[in-house]
DORO-708379 format. One record per residue (C-alpha): residue in one letter; x, y, z. Coordinates in steps of 0.5 Angstrom, whole numbers, plus 500, padded with zeros to 3 digits. Each point is the difference from the previous one (the first is absolute). Layout:
AXYZ
...
END
This chain:
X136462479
X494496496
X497508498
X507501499
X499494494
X494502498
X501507499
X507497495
X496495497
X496505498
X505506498
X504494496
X494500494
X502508499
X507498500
X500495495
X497504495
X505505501
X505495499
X498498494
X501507497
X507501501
X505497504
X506504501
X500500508
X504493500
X507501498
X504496496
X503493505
X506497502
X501493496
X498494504
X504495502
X499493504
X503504506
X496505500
X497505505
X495504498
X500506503
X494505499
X502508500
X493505501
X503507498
X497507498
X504500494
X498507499
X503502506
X507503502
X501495506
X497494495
X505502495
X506500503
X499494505
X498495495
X507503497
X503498507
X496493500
X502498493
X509501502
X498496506
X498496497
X505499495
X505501505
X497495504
X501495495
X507502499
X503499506
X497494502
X500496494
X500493503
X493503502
X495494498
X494504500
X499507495
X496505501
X496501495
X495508501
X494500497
X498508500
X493503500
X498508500
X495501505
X500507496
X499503509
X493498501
X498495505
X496495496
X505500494
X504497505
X496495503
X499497492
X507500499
X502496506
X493496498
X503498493
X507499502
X497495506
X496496494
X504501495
X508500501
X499496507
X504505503
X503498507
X501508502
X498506498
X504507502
X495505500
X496504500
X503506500
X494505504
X497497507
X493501498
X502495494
X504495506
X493501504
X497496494
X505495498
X502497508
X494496500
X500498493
X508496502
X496498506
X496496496
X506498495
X504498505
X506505496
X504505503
X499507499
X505505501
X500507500
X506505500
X495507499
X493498504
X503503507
X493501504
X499497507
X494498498
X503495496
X504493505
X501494500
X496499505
X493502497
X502496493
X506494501
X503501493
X501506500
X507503500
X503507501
X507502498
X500506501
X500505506
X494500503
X496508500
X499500508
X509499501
X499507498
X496504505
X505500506
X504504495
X494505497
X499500509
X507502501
X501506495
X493503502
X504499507
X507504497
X496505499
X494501506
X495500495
X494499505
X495499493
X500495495
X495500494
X499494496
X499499493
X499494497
X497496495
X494496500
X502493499
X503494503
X507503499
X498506502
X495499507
X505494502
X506503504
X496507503
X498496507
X506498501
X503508497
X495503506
X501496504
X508501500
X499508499
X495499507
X506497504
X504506499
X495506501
X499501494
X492501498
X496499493
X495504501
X498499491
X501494496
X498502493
X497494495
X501500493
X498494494
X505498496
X495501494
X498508503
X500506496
X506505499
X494504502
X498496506
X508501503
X499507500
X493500504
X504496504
X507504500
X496507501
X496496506
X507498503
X503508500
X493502504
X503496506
X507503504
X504493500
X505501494
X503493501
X498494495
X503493500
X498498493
X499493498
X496497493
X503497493
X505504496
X493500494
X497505505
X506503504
X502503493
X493502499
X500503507
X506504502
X499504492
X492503504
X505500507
X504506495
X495502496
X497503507
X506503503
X499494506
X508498498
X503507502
X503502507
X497498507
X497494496
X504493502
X499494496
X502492501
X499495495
X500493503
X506495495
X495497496
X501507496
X507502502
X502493498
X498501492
X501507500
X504499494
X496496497
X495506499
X499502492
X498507501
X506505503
X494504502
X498496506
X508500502
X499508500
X493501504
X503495505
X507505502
X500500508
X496493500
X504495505
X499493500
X503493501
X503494497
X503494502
X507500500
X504496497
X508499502
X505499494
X502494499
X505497493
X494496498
X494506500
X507505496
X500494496
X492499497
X499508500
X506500494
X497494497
X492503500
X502507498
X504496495
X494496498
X495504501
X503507499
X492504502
X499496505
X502504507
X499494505
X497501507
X500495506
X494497498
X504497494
X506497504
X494497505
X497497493
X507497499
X502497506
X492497499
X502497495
X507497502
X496496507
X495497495
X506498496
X503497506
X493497504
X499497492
X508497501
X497497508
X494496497
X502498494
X498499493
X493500499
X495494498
X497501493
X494502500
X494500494
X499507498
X494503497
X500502492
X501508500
X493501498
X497507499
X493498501
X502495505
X505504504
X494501506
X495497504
X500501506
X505500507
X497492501
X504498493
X506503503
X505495501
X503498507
X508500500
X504494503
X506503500
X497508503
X501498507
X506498501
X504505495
X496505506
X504496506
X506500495
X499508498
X499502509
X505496501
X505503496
X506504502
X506504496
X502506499
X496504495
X501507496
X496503504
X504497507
X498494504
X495496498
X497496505
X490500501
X497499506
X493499500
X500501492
X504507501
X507502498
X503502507
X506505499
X503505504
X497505497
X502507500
X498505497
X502506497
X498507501
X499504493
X499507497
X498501493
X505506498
X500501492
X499494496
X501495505
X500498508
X506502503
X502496507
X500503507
X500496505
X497493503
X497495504
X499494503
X497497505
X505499505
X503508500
X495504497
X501506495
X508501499
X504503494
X504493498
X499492503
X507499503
X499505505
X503497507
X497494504
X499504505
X496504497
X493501503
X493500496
X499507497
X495504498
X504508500
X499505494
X508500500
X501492498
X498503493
X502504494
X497507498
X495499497
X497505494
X491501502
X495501495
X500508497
X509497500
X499503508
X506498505
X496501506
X496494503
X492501499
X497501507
X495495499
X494504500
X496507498
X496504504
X493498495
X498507499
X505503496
X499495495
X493499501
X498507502
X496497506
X499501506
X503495506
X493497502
X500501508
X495496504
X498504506
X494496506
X494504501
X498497508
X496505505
X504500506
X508502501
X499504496
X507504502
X504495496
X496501493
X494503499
X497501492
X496505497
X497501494
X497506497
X492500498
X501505495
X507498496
X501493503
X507501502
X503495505
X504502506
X503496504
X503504508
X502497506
X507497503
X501494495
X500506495
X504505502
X505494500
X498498494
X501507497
X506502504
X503493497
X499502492
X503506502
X506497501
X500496495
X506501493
X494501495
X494502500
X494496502
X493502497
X494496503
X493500502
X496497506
X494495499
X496499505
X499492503
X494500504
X501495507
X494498500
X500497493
X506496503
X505498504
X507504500
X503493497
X495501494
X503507500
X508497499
X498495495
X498505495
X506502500
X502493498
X496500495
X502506498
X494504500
X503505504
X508502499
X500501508
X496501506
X502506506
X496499507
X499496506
X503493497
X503495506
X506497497
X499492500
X504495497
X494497497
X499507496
X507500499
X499493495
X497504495
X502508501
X506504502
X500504506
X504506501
X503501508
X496501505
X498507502
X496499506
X501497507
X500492500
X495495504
X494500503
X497503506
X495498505
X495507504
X498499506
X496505505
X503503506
X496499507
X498507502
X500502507
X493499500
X500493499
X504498506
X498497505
X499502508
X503493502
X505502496
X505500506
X500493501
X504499492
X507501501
X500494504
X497493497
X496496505
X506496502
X504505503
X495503503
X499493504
X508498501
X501508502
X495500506
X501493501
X508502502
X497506504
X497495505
X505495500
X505507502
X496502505
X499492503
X508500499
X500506504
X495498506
X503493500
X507502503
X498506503
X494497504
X504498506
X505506500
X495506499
X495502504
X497504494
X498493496
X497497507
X493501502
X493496498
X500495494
X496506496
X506505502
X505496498
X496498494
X499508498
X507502502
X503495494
X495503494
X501507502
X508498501
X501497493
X494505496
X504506504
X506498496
X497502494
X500509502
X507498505
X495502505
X501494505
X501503508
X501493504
X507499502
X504495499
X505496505
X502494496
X506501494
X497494497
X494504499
X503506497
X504496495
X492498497
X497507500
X507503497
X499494495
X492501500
X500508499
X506500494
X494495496
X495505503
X503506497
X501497493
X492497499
X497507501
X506504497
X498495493
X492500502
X500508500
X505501494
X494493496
X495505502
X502507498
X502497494
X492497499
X497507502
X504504496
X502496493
X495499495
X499492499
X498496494
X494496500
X500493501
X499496494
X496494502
X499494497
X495500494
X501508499
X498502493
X505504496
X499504495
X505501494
X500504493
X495497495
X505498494
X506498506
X504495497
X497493501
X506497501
X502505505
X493499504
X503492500
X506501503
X498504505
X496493502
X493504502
X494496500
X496502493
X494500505
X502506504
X504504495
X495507497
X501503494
X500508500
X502505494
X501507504
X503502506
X494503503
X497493499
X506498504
X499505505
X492498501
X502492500
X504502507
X496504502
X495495502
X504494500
X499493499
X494500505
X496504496
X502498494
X506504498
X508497501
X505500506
X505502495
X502502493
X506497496
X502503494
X507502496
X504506504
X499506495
X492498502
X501500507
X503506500
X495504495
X495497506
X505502505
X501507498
X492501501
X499496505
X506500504
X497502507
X496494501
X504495497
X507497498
X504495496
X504494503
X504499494
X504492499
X506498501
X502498493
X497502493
X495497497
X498504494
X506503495
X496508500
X497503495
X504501492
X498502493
X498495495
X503499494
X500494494
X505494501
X507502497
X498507499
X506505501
X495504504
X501496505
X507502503
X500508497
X494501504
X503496506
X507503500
X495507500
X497498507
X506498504
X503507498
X494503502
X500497507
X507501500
X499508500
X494500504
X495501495
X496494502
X499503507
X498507499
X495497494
X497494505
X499507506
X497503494
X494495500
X501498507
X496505504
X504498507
X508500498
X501495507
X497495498
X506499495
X505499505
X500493504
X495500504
X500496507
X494497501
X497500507
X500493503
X497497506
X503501506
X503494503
X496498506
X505497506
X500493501
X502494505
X505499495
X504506500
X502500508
X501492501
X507502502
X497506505
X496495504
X505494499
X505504505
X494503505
X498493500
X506497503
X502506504
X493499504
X502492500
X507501502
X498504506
X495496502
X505494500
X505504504
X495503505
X499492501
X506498502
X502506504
X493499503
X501492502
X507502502
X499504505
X495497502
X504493502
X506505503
X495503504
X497493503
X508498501
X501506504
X495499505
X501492501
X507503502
X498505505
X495495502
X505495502
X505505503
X494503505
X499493502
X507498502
X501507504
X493499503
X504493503
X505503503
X498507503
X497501508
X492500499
X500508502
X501500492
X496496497
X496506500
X505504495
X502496495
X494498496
X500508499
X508500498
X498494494
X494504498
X504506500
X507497497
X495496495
X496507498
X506504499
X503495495
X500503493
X498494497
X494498504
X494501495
X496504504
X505505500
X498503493
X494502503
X499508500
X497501506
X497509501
X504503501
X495505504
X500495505
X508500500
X500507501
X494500506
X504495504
X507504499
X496506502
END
């Protein structure tokens, strides 16, 4: 700010001089009065807009003071030229602050002379109110005194985004001035074309003071480039100047489409020249509408009346209902207090901005002036945060002939529509057919395209980035001739590239340029299309979403994700004790365990009945291990006599049979197929040298244990020699690799693909927004549609197999206690419910057995008591007899020879 009052202090001496010379910037004043308000109007008179508002402001004026004629205040206008320079501005409102002691200026007309004047009513605490300086650069709340009646340039750029969207256009050039008004609303503008897809790829700068031969430099660079859509947003001096060099070179012809932002369309009338009007047929703009009402049908009669050259615009009606809010802020406040004021001396007009007087009354009219509400000329007036907030809508224009011939709308909450009262049902709309015909550049009725292939109008030929990298080489090699230099691209991303353009509505001519990996990555590759050194890029080029930010990628046209290589374990490589892996540790101790533990069963309620589990305790111990074991071949030869037994091994042989017919199939299946290696913890794995690292971070490998490789072969010799000799257990890299790997290599090796897909495939590259984009996308689908993808892919791919799904070897899974717990938990019971029943049968038995013979005894006793002696003798035969001939007793289980049966019968 102190800079800023030198630099005025300074300027000031220049000024003064001038002034001394000639006075006619300052126009004739109203007559003052004690009730006076005086107001400060800083226009460029020379201008069709300064002209006619200060024609609306003088009937505001008046009109005020005719309907409010008990007013205890009169506004009284002290008006100054700032003949349309900046620092003519500052002087004026410098001079009116000192010497007219003005409590308001309206003005200035332009933003780079609002941008001048905002901190100089900061200082004097007086109010600045604009109807014409839109920039949104410009707010209240960067300088608290400033007030913007007027709409400002940023509402408009949903309207600009929602027509590009009517017409899919995907690219957008901007053209606008180099100024504050000018630079202001393109962020915004940007950003509102981004969110709807719509790409600017160029954004053409041009002074407000350049050359008319600096905008044909200008235009002619413009028509070298394929986007045929420019949204035009400068001042009505140098759109005059612009759109005459626009005609002069053909650019307003058809093909061309062409928007002008409302700071042009809204005082097109007000051109001087019919000439501009005629190079601008086709052109479509916007201007705020505005609903007819009694009061506005009355004013445009009484201007045209008045003012019969004047054609009116809207700035004009938001200069009036400025005006009208100054009126009635100066009625809230009341009468001013007297204040000295300064003899209108030329020579003393100036002396720097620390003799600007400070307004008492300049605050509260500010308070009075956000404060207001009524119902204008150009709708309901109402400021927030220092702005005019109005419903704004919109009206879509086509210059046609002599003026713009209205054909649609929008607003904020429907969007594009061909009248306002439109049903409230009605949802928000961007759709072509929501507007009237439209007549183009050239007088064509057929809707631009948007772009155009640049070597029709250039003659040049689409630039091509192709990778030069020494392995996989069946994707894309290039070759360049020693004696002529011609570059020639092979391999299967250009057979689908070629394949591609062949199939494309127009021709396409293009040449290939080298891009050397080794200077860089693939991403470097990408971003040069970004910044448009090259027109396209044809190759190996991984599809991500981080490239995606910044280029356009045509569909995929290869296989999606990732693929991870691993050697197949030879026959060579297994080992002799290989027998013992189809069982784990556990189940081979929990099946031997059951083994004997059968055996033990057995022998426990066999021992007492059978005589082929008697004998010494080193027999009987054998006879148990060669029972159980012999069970496994079903080559038992004992016999057994108990049903409880027989129940067990029955139980026992049904496990039996399931654990060799499971061991032997585990077991074939480790002697015949091919198994992957094991990939220990710590194992190196390589992966192509430029793999995305993004990729690489995913896949969650340690950096310490990755290895980069640029060929197959290298690949092949890495695993040859594995992680123990310097070399990696396997190999990760996107699927079109693994295959090429694969097709070469096959025998030795195979791939375990993922579950889901974690790279997008391999796609053309093309700059953001390009049209080239989706032709070249819909040729892709149809060439895989029609199977030309896949003859082309078992053109390069030696080994056709390899593109069919392949299964990749797994490890054969190795049985283990687990999988049989069911199998063991039933011969487990069975073993411990005969033992349980062989007890209590056993116990029973045996207390029946020992009844019996206390019964037998006790009746050889009484009969001995009453027998003659001669039979004592015979009876003790007769009990043994009886007792063993009783079927219960328990050594009548006893077997005896039968070779002695039979000796004693002979």
């Amino acid at each position: 700010m102190r800079l800023l009052m030198i630099f005025f202090s300074f300027l000031t001496i220049i000024y003064d001089c001038r002034s001394l010379l000639s006075d006619s910037r300052i126009l004739p004043d109203q007559s003052i009065t004690s009730n006076s308000y005086p107001i400060g109007l800083v226009l460029d008179m020379g201008s069709s807009v300064g002209r006619e508002s200060y024609s609306c402001i003088s009937m505001a004026i008046s009109e005020f003071h005719a309907r409010n004629s008990h007013s205890k205040t009169r506004l009284v206008l002290h008006t100054r030229d700032s003949i349309g320079k900046p620092l003519d501005a500052l002087f004026s409102a410098i001079d009116l602050l000192q010497n007219e002691r003005v409590e308001a200026i309206i003005g200035p007309q332009t933003s780079e002379e609002a941008e001048f004047l905002v901190d100089l009513g900061e200082k004097a605490r007086v109010p600045i109110l604009t109807f014409s300086a839109t920039s949104p650069f410009l707010s209240q709340s960067k300088a608290p005194y400033f007030v913007r009646v007027a709409a400002n340039d940023n509402a408009q750029v949903k309207a600009i985004a929602a027509i590009v969207q009517a017409f899919k256009w995907k690219q957008v050039t901007l053209i606008h001035e180099d100024s504050v008004y000018g630079n202001g609303v393109i962020p915004y503008l940007v950003c509102a074309l981004e969110k709807i897809g719509s790409h600017v790829p160029d954004r053409s700068v041009i002074s407000s003071r350049a050359t008319d031969d600096q905008i044909v430099i200008e235009l002619q660079r413009l028509m070298t480039m394929s986007t045929r859509v420019f949204v035009v947003h400068m001042s009505l001096a140098l759109a005059s100047r612009f759109f005459l060099k626009v005609k002069e070179l053909g650019m307003m012809s058809e093909g061309y489409a062409w928007i002008v932002t409302y700071g042009i369309t809204s005082i097109l009338n007000s051109m001087d020249y019919s000439s501009v009007i005629e190079s601008m047929q086709g052109v479509i703009g916007l201007r705020p509408y505005i609903p007819p009402t009694k009061e506005l049908e009355d004013f445009t009669l009484k201007r045209q009346s008045k003012f019969p050259k004047d054609e009116g615009n809207i700035f004009c009606l938001w200069a009036y209902d400025v005006v009208w809010a100054i009126g009635k802020a100066a009625e809230k406040v009341g009468p001013k207090a007297s204040e000295p004021k300064n003899p209108k001396s030329s020579s003393s007009k100036f002396t720097n901005l620390d003799s600007v007087p400070v307004s008492e009354t300049g605050p509260k009219l500010l308070t009075a002036i956000l404060e207001s509400k009524f119902h204008g000329l150009s709708g309901k007036f109402q400021l927030i945060q220092g702005e005019l907030q109005q419903s704004l809508a919109f009206q879509i224009v086509n210059i046609i002939g002599n003026g713009a011939k209205g054909i649609g709308f929008w607003t904020l909450e429907l969007g594009i529509s061909k009248v306002l009262n439109v049903p409230n049902n009605k949802k928000y709309s961007a759709s072509l057919t929501d507007l009237e015909q439209i007549v183009w550049p050239g007088g064509s009725k057929v809707t631009p395209k948007g772009w155009i292939i640049m070597p029709v109008v250039s003659g040049k030929k689409l630039r091509i980035g192709v990778p030069v990298k020494n392995g996989f080489t069946e994707l894309v090699k290039v070759d360049k001739d020693e004696q002529t230099g011609a570059i020639t691209a092979v391999g299967f991303c250009i057979d689908v590239f070629e394949a591609a353009v062949a199939m494309l509505p127009y021709a396409l001519p293009y040449e290939f340029i080298p891009w050397m990996t080794t200077n860089g990555t693939y991403s470097d590759l990408v971003f040069q299309v970004y910044l448009q050194a090259l027109d396209a890029v044809v190759g190996d080029v991984t599809i991500t979403a981080n490239r995606s930010q910044y280029v356009d990628f045509t569909l995929p046209f290869t296989e999606l994700g990732v693929g991870m290589v691993m050697p197949i374990e030879t026959g060579k490589t297994k080992s002799m004790w290989i027998f013992l892996e189809p069982l784990t540790v556990d189940l081979w101790l929990v099946s031997g365990a059951f083994f004997i533990v059968t055996g033990c069963v057995v022998w426990v309620i066999e021992h007492k009945i059978n005589d082929e589990f008697k004998g010494s305790t080193t027999q009987q111990v054998g006879t148990v291990f060669w029972y159980s074991f012999s069970t496994l071949v079903f080559a038992q030869r004992e016999k057994l006599r108990s049903n409880l037994s027989k129940f067990v091994v029955i139980v026992w042989l049904f496990a039996v049979l399931i654990l060799t017919s499971s061991y032997t199939a585990s077991l074939s299946s480790l002697l015949t197929v091919s198994r992957l290696q094991t990939l220990k913890k710590g194992s190196y794995i390589g992966y192509q040298n430029g793999l995305s690292t993004e990729l690489l971070n995913n896949l969650n490998f340690e950096n310490s244990t990755l290895k980069s490789y640029k060929s197959a072969a290298d690949y092949a010799n890495a695993l040859i020699q594995g992680s123990t000799k310097g070399g990696v257990s396997a190999v990760i890299d996107e699927i079109p690799y693994i295959k090429l790997f694969l097709a070469k290599y096959g025998r030795l090796y195979t791939m375990i693909e993922p579950a889901y897909s974690s790279t997008n495939g391999f796609g053309f590259v093309f700059p953001k927004g390009s049209p080239l984009a989706s032709d070249f996308s819909r040729a892709i689908a149809r060439l895989r549609e029609d199977s030309k993808l896949d003859l082309m892919e078992q053109t390069w791919f030696q080994d056709h197999s390899v593109f069919k799904k392949q299964e990749s070897p797994e490890q054969p899974s190795t049985l283990n206690f687990y999988s049989f717990r069911g199998l063991f938990l039933v011969t487990g019971i069975s073993s411990a419910l005969a033992l349980v029943f062989s007890h209590v049968l056993l116990t029973k038995n045996e207390v029946t057995s020992t009844e019996q013979l206390q019964a037998h005894q006790l009746n050889n006793g009484m009969a001995q008591e009453a027998s003659p002696d001669h039979g004592i003798s015979a009876a003790p035969d007769h009990g043994i007899s009886a007792a063993l001939a009783d079927s219960n007793y328990p050594c009548n289980t006893l077997n005896f020879p039968r070779k002695k049966e039979k000796k004693k019968r002979g």
